[in-house]
TORPA-4810 file (N, C-alpha, C, O; in nm, 3 decimals):
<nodes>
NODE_1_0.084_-0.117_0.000_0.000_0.000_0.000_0.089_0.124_0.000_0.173_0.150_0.087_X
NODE_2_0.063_0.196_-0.104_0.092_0.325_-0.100_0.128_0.431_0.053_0.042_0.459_0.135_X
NODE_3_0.260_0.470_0.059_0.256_0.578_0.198_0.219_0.685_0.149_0.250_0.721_0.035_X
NODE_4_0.120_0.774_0.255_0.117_0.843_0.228_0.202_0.989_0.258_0.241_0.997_0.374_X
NODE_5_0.226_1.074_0.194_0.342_1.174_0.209_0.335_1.271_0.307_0.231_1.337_0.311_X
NODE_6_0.424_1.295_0.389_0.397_1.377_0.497_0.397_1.572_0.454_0.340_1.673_0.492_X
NODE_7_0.530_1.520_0.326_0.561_1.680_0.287_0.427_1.730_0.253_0.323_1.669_0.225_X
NODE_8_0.469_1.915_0.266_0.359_1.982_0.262_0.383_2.023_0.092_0.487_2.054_0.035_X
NODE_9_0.275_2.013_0.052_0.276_2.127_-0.120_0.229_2.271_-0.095_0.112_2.309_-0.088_X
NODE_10_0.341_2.345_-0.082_0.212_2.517_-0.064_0.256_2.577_-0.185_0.340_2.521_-0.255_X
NODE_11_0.210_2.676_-0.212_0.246_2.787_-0.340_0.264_2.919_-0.276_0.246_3.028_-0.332_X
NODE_12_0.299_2.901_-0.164_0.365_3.015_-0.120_0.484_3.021_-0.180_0.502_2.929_-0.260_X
NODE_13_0.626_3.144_-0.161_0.739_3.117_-0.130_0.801_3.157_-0.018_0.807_3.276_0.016_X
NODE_14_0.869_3.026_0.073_0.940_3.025_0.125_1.087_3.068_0.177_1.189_3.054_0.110_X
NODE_15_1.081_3.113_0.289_1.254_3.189_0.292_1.340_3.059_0.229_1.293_2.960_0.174_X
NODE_16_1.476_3.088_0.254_1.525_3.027_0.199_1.591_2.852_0.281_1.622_2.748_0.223_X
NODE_17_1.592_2.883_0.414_1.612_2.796_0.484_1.469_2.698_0.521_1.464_2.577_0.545_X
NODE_18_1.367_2.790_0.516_1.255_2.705_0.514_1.250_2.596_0.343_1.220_2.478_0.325_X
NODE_19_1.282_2.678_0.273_1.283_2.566_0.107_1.381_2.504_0.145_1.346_2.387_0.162_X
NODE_20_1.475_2.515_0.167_1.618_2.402_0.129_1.559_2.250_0.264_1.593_2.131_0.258_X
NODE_21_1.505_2.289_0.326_1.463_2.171_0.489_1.381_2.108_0.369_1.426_2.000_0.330_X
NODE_22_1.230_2.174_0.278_1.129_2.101_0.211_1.218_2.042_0.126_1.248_1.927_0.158_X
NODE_23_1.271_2.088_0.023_1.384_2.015_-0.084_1.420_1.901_0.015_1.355_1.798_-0.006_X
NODE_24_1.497_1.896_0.107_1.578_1.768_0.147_1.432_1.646_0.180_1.453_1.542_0.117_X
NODE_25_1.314_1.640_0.250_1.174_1.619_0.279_1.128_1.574_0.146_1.068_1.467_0.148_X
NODE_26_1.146_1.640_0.015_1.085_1.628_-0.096_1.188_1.508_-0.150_1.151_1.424_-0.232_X
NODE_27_1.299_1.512_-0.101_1.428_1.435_-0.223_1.429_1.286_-0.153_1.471_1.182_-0.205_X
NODE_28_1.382_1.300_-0.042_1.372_1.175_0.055_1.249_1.144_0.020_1.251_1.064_-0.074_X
NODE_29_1.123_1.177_0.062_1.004_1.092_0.017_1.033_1.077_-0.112_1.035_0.954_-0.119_X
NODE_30_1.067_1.131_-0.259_1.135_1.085_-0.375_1.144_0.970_-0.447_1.099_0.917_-0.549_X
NODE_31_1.276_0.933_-0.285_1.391_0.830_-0.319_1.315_0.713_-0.253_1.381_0.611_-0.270_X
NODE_32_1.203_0.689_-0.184_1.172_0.601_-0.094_1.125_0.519_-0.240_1.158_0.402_-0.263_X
NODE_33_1.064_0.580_-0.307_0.957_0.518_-0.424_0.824_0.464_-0.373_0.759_0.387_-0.442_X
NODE_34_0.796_0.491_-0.289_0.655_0.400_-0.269_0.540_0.489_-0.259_0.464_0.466_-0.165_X
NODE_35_0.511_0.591_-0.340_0.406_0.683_-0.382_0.370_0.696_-0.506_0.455_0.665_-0.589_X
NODE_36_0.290_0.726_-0.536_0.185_0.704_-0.700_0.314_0.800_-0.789_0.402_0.868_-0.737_X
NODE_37_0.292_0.781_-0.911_0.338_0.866_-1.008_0.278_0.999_-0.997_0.348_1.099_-0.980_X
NODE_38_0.148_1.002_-1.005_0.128_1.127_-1.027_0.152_1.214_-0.916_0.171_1.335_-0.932_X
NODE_39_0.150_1.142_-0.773_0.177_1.239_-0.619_0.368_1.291_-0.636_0.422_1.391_-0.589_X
NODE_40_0.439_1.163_-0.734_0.572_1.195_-0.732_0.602_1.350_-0.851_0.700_1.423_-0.836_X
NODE_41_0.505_1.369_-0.953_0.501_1.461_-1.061_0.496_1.574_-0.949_0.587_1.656_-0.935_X
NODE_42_0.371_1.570_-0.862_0.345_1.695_-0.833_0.507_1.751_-0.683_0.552_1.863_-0.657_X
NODE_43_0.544_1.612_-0.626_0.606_1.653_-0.522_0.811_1.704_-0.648_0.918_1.754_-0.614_X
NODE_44_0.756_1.651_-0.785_0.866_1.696_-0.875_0.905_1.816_-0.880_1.014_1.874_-0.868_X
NODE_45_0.746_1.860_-0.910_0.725_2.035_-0.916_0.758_2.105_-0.879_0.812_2.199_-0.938_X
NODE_46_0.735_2.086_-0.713_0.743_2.158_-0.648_0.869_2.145_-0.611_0.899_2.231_-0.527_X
NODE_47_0.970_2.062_-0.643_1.099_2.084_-0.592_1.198_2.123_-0.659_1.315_2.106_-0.623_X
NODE_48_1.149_2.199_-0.803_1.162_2.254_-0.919_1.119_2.406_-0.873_1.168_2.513_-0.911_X
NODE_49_1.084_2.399_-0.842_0.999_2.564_-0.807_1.050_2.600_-0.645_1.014_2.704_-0.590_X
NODE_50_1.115_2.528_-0.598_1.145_2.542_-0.459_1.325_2.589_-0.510_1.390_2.673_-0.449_X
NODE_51_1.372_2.520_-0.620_1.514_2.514_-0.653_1.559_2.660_-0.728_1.675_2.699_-0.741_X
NODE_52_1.453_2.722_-0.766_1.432_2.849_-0.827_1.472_2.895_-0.775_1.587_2.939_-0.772_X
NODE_53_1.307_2.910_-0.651_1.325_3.043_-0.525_1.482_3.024_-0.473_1.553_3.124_-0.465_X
NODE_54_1.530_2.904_-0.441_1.680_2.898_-0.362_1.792_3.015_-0.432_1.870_3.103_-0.396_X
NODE_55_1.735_2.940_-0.576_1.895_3.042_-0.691_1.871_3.156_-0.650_1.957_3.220_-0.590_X
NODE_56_1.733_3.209_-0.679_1.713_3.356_-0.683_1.764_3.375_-0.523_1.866_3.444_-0.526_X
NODE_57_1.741_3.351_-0.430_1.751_3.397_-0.277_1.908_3.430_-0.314_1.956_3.543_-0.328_X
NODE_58_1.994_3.271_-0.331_2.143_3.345_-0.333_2.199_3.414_-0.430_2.313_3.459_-0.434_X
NODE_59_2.101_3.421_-0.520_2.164_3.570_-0.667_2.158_3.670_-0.576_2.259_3.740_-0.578_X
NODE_60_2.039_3.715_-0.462_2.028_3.795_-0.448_2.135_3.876_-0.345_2.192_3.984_-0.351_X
NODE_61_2.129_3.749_-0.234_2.230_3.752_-0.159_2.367_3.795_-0.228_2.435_3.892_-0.193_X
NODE_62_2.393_3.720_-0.315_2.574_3.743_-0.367_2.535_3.937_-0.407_2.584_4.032_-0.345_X
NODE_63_2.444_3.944_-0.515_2.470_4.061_-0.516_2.428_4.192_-0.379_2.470_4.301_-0.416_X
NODE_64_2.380_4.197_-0.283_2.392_4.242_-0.187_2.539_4.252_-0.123_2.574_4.363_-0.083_X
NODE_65_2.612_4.162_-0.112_2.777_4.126_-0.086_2.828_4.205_-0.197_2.894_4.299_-0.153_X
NODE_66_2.825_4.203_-0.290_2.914_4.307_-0.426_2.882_4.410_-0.395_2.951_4.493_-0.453_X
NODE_67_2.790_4.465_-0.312_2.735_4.615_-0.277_2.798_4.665_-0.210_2.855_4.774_-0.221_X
NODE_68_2.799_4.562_-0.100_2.826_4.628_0.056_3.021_4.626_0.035_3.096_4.693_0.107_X
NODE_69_3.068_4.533_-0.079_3.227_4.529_-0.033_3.251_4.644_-0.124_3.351_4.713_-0.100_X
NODE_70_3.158_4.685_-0.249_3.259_4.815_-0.351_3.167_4.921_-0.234_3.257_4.993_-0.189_X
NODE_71_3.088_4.946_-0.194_3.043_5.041_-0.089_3.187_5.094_-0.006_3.225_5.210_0.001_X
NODE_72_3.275_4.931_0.073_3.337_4.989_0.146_3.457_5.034_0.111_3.528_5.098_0.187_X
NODE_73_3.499_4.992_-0.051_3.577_5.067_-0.144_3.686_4.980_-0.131_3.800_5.005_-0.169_X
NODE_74_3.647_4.870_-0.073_3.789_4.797_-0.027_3.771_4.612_-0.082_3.816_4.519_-0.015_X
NODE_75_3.674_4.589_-0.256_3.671_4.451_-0.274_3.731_4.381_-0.248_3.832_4.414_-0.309_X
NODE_76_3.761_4.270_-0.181_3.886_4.172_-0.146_3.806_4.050_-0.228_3.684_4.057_-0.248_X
NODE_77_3.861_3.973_-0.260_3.903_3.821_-0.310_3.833_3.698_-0.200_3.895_3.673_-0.097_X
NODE_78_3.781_3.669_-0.212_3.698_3.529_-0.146_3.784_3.443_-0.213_3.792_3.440_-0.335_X
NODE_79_3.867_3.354_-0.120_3.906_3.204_-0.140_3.730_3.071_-0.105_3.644_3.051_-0.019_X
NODE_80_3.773_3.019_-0.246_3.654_2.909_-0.279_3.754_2.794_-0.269_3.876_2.798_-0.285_X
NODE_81_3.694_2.716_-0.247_3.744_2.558_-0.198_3.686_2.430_-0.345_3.671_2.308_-0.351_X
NODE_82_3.668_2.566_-0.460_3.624_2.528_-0.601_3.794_2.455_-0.671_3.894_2.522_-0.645_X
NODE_83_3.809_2.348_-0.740_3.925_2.308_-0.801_3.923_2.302_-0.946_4.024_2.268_-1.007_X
</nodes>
């Protein structure tokens, strides 16, 4: 028998720490597989539309940071742990 899913579907948007908790909730009920196709389409969606709001939150964020460091006239260099 089918489980049924605990995650919530809203069409709100969510801050950003509230989406990234649903994303991890959404990627786990997911991976379990034991929900209908069509409950997995819609919990797809929404973790498509949750992955958005995230980008946009940290576009927005990074550029707020490019503000505030040429603001203080003093850009410095961020070391990334990118290879």
């Amino acid at each position: 028998m089918p489980r049924k899913t605990s995650a919530k579907i809203s069409n709100k948007q969510p801050d950003f720490e509230t989406a990234l908790a649903e994303l991890e909730t959404l990627v786990e009920t997911l991976e379990q597989g034991d929900i209908s196709l069509e409950e997995s389409l819609k919990l797809f969606e929404r973790g498509v539309n949750l992955t958005r709001n995230c980008q946009k939150a940290l576009q927005e964020a990074e550029q707020k940071v490019q503000i505030l460091l040429e603001k203080s006239g003093e850009p410095e260099e961020f070391e990334t742990n990118e290879q």
